[in-house]
Structure formats: C-alpha cells, structure tokens
VODRENPA-986663 format. One line per 2 residues: number of its first residue (from 1); their letters; for each residue x, y, z of C-alpha. Coordinates in Angstrom, 2 decimals, padded with zeros to 5 digits. Each point is the difference from the previous one (the first is absolute). Layout:
NUM = A = X:Y:Z; ...
***
This chain:
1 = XX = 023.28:070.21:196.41; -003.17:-001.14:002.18
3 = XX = 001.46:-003.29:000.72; -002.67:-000.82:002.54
5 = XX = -002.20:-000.33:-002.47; 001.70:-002.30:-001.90
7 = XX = 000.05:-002.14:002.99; -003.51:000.50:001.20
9 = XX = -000.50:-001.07:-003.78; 001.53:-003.49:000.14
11 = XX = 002.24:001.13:-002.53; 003.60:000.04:000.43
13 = XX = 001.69:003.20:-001.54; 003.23:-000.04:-001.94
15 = XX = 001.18:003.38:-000.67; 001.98:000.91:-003.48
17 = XX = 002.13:002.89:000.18; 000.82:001.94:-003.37
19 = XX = 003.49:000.82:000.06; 000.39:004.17:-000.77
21 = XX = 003.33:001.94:000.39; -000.23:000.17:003.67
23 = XX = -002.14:-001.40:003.07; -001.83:003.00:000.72
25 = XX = -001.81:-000.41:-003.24; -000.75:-003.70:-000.28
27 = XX = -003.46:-000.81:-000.19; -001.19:-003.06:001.06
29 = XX = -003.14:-002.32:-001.54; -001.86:-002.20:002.43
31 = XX = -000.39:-003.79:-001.66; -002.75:-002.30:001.35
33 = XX = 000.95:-003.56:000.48; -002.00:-003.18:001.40
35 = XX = 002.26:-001.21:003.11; 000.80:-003.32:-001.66
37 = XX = 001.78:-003.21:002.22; 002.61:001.89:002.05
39 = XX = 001.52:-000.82:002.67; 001.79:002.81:002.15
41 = XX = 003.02:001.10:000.12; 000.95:-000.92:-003.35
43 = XX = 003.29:000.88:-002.15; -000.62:002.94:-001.92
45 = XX = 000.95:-001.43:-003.54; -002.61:-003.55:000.68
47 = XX = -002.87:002.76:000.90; 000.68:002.26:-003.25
49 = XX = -000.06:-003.20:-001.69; -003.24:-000.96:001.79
51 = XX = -001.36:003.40:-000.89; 000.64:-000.87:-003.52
53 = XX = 002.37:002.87:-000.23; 003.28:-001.29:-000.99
55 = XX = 001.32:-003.45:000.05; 002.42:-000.58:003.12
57 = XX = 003.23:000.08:-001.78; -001.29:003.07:-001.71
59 = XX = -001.05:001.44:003.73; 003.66:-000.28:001.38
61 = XX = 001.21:002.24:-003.23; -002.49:002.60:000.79
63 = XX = 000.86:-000.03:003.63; 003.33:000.17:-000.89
65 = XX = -000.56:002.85:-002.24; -001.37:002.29:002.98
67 = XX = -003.86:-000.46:-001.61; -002.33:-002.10:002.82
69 = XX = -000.24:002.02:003.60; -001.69:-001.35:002.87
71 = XX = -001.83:002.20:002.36; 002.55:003.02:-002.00
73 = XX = 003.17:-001.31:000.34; 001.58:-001.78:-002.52
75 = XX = -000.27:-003.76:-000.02; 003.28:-002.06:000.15
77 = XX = 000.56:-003.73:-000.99; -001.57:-002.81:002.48
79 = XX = -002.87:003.07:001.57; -003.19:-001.49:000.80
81 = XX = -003.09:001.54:-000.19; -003.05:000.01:003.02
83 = XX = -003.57:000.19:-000.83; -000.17:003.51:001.18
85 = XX = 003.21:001.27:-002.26; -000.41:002.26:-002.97
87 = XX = 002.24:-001.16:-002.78; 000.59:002.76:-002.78
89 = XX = 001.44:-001.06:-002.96; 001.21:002.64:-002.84
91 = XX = -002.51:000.09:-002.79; 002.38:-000.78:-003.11
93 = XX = 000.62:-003.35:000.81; -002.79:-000.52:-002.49
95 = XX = 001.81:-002.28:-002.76; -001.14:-001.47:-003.53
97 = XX = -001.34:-003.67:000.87; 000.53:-002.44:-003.36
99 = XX = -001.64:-002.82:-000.26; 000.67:-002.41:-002.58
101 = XX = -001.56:-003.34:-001.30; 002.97:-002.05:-000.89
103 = XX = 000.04:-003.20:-002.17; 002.84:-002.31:001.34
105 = XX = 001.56:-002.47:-002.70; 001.17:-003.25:001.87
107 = XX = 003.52:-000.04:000.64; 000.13:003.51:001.44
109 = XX = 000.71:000.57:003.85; -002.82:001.96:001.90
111 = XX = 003.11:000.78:002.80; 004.01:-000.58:000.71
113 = XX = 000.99:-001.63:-003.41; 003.35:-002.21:-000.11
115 = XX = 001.97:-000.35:-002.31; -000.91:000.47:-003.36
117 = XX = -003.68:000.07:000.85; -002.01:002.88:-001.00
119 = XX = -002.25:002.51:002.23; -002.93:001.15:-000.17
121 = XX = 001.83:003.67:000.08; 002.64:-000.90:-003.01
123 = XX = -003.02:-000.42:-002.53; -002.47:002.73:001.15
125 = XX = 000.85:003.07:-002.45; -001.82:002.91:002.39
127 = XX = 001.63:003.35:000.67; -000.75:-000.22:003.62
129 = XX = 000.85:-002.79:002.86; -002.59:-002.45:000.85
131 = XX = 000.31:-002.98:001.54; -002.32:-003.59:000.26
133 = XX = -002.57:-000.47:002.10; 000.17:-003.70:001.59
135 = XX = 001.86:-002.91:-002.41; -000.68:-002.33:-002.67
137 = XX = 002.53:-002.96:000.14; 002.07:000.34:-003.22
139 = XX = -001.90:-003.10:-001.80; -003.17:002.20:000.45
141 = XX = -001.13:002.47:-002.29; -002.87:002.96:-000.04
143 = XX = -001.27:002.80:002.21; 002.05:001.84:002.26
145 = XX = -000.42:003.22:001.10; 002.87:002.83:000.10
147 = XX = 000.12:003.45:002.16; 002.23:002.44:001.77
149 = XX = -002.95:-000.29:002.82; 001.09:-001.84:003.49
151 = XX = -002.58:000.50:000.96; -002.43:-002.62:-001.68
153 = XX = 002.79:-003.09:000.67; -001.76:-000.89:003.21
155 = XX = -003.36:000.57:-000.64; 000.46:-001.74:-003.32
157 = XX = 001.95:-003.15:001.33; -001.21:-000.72:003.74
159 = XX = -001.71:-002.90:-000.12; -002.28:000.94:002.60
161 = XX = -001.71:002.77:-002.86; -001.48:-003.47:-002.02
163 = XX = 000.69:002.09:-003.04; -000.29:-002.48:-003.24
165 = XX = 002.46:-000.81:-002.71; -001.21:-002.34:-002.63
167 = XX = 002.20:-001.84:-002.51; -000.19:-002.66:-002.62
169 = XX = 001.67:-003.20:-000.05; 000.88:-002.52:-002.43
171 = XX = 000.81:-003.33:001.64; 001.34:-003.08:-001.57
173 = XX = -002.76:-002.48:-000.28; -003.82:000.25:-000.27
175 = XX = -002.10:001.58:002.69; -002.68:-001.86:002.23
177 = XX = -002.60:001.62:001.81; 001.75:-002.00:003.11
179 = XX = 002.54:002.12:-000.40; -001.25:003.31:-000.39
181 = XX = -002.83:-000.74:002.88; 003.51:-000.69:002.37
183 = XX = 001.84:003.34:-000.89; -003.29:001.82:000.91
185 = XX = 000.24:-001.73:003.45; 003.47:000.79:000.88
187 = XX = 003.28:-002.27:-000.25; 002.70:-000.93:002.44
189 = XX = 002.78:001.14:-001.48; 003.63:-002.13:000.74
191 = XX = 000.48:002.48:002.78; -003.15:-000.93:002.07
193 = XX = -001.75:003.08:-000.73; -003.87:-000.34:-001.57
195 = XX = -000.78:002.89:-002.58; -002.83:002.46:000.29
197 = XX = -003.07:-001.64:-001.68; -000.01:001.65:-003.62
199 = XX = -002.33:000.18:-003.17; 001.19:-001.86:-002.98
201 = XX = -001.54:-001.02:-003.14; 000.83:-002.46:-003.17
203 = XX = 000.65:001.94:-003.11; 000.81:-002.88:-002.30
205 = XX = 001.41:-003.49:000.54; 003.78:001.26:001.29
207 = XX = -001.02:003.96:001.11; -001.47:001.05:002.72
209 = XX = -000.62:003.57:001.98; 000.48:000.23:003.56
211 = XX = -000.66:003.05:002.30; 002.04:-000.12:002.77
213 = XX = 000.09:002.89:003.29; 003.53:-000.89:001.07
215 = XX = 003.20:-000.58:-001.56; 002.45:-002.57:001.20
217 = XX = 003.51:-000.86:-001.11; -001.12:-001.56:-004.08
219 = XX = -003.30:-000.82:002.00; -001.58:-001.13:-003.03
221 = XX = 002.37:-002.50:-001.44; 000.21:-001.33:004.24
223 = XX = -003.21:-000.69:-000.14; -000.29:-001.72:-003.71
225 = XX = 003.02:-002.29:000.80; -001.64:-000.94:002.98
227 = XX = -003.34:-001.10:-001.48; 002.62:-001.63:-002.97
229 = XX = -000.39:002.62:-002.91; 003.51:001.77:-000.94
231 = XX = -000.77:003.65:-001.41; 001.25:000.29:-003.30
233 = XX = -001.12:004.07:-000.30; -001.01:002.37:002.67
235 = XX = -001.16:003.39:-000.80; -001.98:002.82:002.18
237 = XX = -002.39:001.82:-001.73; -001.42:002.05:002.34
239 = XX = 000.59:001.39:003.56; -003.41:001.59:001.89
241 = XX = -001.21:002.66:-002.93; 003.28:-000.38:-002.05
243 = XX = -000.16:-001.86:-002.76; 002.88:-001.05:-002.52
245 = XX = -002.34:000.01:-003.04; 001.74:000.07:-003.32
247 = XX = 003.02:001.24:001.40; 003.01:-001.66:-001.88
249 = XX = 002.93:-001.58:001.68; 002.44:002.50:001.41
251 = XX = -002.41:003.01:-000.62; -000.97:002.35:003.10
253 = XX = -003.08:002.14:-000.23; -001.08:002.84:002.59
255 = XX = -002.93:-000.46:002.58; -001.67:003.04:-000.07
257 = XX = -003.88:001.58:000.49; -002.44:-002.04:000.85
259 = XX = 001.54:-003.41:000.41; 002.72:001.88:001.84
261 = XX = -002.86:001.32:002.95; -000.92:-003.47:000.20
263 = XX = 002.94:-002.00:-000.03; 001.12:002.57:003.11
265 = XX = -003.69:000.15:001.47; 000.28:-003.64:000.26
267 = XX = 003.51:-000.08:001.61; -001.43:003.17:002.89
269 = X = 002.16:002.78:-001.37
***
C-alpha cells in the first residue's frame, strides 16, 4: 500500500484486512477516511469508535479477540494509537445494524427498572437484542429509537450535535400566547440552568408542539411547572427524520432505505 499518498492526499487511511486461512494470503483493502477531531495518542477502542467502526465496548471485544493490529502487531487493551500508526482491523467485524422505531406506552422504563416496573426490553418481541437510544421518563410516551449500534448513542445524544426531538404536550389549563412566546425564549429551570431557546407552537387551547435540541432530566414538564402549567400528557413524535406516525402503542417498526441514509447522514455516520 502507497501510504504516502494517502497522506499527501489529506486523507487518513484505515486499512481492512480480510481474514484467509493464513497471513501469507491476506489481502488487504485501503479505506479512505476524512481525519475527523482527533487528538493524538488516543485509546484504540475511542478512535475505532471515532472512525465509526465499532462502538468502544464493542472495540475492547475485538481487541480481545486478536482482530485490531497496530503497525502489525496485535493490539492489546489500553494501546493508543499516533497519527502516523496503521491500525488494521479484520474485515468480518462487519455486523447486521437494526434499527427500530419504537412506540413507548407510559409506564414503561426506557433503563434499570425496579421493582415491578416494566422495560423497555420485557415488551419488545424482536428475535435479536437491541437496546434504547436516550430515555423517556416513564410518564412519557412515543418515539424512541432501538439498535444493536453503539455507535450512534453519542452522536445521537451529545448535546453539542443540536439534533431535534419534537413532542406534544397536553397541559392542564388553557394556553396563552405569553406562555408559548416564554418557552421559545428559554426557562430557568429550579436548578438555575436556562434552556436552549426552542420552537413551539399552539395546537389547540391545552396542546402544544415544541422542538427542542437538548434533552434534560423531564425538561419539558421543568420548564411548564416553572411558567405554572402541570403536563397532563407528554408524547414525542418525532426525533430528526424519524417520525412515530401511526405507529400504535407498544409497536416497533424498522428504519430502513431512505429514511435510514438520512436519519444516519444527519447523525455523520
């Protein structure tokens, strides 16, 4: 491999190495990737990650496994990598990614239920494992999306990536144009911290929609206590492309084709 070029290029070369029967016949397939925000040396598994290879957790099982080399030897746990290094990584750690639009019913845990609360994972019937993306608090209902990928939790819930989420909420008494006007602003919640200004619109005398790019602890029902509404129904109906559409309560769907290429064109995978 010319790997000059690659750097005279301004391209940073990862190299994928298809596993054969024996070294002397592996080939190896030169993959072009955009240096993205890296700061070097950096742990092996947080720079596959980076590299939208694997997710980290995923990275230390492949390492484990004998499958990522660095400069030709076999990585080990806690390597780091130098700008100069030339990772290899064996080619089948290509894996089915599911993606799943998931309706949550209130009273269903997103994460760690106690008790006799129910998860997210007892009522999802799907052959494979997936797991939620980000929470709803358990009075909450709607859109949530499920995968075996990561890799998209980051890029999905930093708040730095200003993705939107919009929901619909039913507070208890009529709506004034005060009110609505004020959430668009940004509150101070009971902790001292002032929301992200938002979009929001009246739907009807006791519904609005509100668009928000960051997701606090229940920020919603923080900030409608705090401008004296209670929120008496709370459900997200879409997050960036995703959108829960007719989907009925406790139904998942898969995200596939185009809305798939978006929804992860959106996120930078």
């Amino acid at each position: 491999m010319d790997t000059g070029k690659a750097a005279q290029s301004g391209f940073f070369n990862l190299t994928i190495l298809a596993f054969n029967a024996t070294l002397q016949e592996d080939k190896f397939f030169s993959v072009k990737i955009m240096p993205s925000e890296i700061k070097y040396p950096i742990r092996i598994n947080r720079y596959l990650a980076m590299k939208n290879i694997c997710s980290r957790r995923e990275a230390d099982e492949f390492i484990k496994a004998g499958k990522i080399a660095i400069n030709g030897r076999k990585a080990v746990l806690g390597d780091k990598v130098g700008e100069k290094d030339l990772v290899e990584v064996v080619k089948k750690l290509n894996k089915e990614y599911i993606y799943l639009a998931f309706n949550k019913p209130k009273r269903v845990i997103t994460h760690s239920p106690q008790g006799e609360e129910k998860s997210i994972e007892e009522i999802v019937n799907y052959p494979k494992k997936v797991f939620p993306i980000g929470r709803l608090d358990k009075d909450s209902r709607g859109l949530i999306i499920l995968t075996n990928d990561g890799r998209i939790t980051d890029k999905l819930l930093n708040p730095e990536s200003n993705h939107e989420k919009e929901y619909v909420v039913k507070v208890h008494k009529p709506i004034s144009q005060s009110f609505v006007k004020k959430l668009c602003g940004g509150v101070i919640l009971d902790d001292g911290y002032r929301t992200k200004t938002c979009r929001a619109k009246q739907i009807n005398d006791y519904l609005f929609s509100i668009i928000l790019t960051e997701g606090k602890k229940r920020q919603i029902r923080r900030m409608c206590q705090v401008l004296g509404y209670e929120v008496v129904d709370l459900k997200r109906v879409r997050i960036l492309n995703i959108k829960l559409g007719d989907l009925h309560s406790a139904q998942a769907r898969k995200i596939t084709g185009k809305e798939l290429a978006d929804f992860l064109l959106k996120i930078g995978m």
